[in-house]
C-alpha positions as CSV (number, residue, x, y, z in Angstrom):
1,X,6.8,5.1,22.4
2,X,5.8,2.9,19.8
3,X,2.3,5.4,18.5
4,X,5.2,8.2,18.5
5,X,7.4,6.4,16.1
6,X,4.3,6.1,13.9
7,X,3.0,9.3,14.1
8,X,6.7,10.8,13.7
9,X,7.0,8.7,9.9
10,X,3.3,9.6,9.0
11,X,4.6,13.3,9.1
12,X,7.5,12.6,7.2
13,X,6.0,10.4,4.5
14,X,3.4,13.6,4.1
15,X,6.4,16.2,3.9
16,X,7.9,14.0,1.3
17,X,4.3,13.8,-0.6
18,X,4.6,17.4,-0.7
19,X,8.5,18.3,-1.3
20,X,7.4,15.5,-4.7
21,X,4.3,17.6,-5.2
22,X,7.0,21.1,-5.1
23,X,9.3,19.4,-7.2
24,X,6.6,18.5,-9.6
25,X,5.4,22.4,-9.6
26,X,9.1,23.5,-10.3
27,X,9.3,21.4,-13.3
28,X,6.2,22.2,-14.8
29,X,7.4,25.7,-14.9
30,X,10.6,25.5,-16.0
31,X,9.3,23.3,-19.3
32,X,6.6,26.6,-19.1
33,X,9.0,29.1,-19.1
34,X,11.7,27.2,-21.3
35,X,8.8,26.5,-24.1
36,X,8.3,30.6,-23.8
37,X,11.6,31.3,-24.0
38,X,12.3,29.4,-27.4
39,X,8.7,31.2,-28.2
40,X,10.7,34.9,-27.8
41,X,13.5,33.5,-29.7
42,X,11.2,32.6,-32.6
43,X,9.4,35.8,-32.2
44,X,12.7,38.1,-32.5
45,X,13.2,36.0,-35.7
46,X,9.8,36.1,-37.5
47,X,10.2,39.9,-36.4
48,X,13.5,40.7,-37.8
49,X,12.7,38.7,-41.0
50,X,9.8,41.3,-41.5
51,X,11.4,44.8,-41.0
52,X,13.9,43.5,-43.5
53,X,11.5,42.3,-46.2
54,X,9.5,45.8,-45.6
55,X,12.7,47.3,-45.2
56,X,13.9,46.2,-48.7
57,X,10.3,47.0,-50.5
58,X,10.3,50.5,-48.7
59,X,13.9,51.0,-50.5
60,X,12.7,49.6,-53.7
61,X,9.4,52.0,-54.0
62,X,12.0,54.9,-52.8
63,X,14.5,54.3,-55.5
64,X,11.5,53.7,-58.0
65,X,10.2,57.7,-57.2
66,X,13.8,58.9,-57.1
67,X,14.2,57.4,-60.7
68,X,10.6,59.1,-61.5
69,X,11.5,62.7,-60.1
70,X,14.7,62.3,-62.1
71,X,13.0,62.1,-65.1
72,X,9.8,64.3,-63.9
73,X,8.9,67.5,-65.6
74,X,9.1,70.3,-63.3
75,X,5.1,70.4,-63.0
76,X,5.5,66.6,-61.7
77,X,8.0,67.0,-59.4
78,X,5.9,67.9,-56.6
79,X,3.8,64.7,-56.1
80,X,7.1,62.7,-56.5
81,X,8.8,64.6,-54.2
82,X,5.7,64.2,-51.4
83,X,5.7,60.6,-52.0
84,X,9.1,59.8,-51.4
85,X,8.8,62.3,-48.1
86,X,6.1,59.6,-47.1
87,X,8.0,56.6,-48.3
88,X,11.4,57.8,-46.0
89,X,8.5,58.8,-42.8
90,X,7.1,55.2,-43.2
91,X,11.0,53.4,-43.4
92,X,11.5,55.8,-40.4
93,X,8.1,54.1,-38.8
94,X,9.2,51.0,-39.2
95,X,12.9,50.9,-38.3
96,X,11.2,52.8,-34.6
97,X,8.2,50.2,-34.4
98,X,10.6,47.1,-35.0
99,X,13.1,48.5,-32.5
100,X,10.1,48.9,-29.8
101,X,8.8,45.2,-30.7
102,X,12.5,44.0,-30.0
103,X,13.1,45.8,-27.1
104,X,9.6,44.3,-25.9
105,X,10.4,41.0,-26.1
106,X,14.2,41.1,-25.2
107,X,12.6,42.4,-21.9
108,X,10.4,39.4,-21.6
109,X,13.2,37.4,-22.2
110,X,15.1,39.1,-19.3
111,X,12.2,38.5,-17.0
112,X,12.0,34.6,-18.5
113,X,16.0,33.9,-18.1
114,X,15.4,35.0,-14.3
115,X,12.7,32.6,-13.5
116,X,14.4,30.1,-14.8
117,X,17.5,30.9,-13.2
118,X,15.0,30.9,-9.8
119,X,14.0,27.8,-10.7
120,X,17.0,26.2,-11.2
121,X,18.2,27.5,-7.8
122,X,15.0,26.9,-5.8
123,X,15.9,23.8,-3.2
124,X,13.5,22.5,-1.6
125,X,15.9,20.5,0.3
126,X,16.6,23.4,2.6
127,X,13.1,24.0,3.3
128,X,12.6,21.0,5.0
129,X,15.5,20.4,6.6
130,X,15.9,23.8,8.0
């Protein structure tokens, strides 16, 4: 009875080896996914900082061609009035591209918040207990 007793903690000394090896995964990952998360956060920032400063230099060069066709000669009107079409189709680029970007990576972030949500409720407890 004696070998059995022996045998029987061997087992459980090696299940708790591994339930400290799972616990060791699960924290790895969520300082992983936590460190990306912050990452996404940054990235939205960075991102929003530049559509406004292209933003505002877009609007600048546009007021600047509206202040030129205002004073253009009939002859120069046309060039003007092509550039500023260009000038309001690339603020129009811009606003659609930084809206795809964020959407992008408020997605990711979606997918991030779940895994950590799974790792926070992923027990190992019940796993070997049963």
């Amino acid at each position: 009875m004696l070998e059995s007793e022996d045998s029987d903690n061997e087992v459980l000394g090696d299940w708790g080896e591994v339930e400290a090896i799972l616990e060791e995964t699960v924290h790895r990952d969520k300082v992983r996914v936590s460190e990306r998360v912050r990452q996404v956060y940054d990235e939205l920032e960075s991102r929003r900082e530049v559509f406004e400063d292209n933003r505002d230099e877009i609007e600048q060069r546009i007021k600047n061609h509206e202040s030129r066709l205002e004073n253009a000669q009939r002859k120069d009107e046309q060039p003007v009035r092509e550039k500023l079409m260009q000038l309001r189709d690339l603020k129009l680029q811009e606003r659609k591209q930084y809206w795809r970007d964020v959407q992008d990576l408020k997605e990711e972030l979606r997918v991030l918040l779940e895994k950590l949500d799974e790792l926070d409720d992923s027990s190992f407890e019940e796993f070997f207990t049963g």
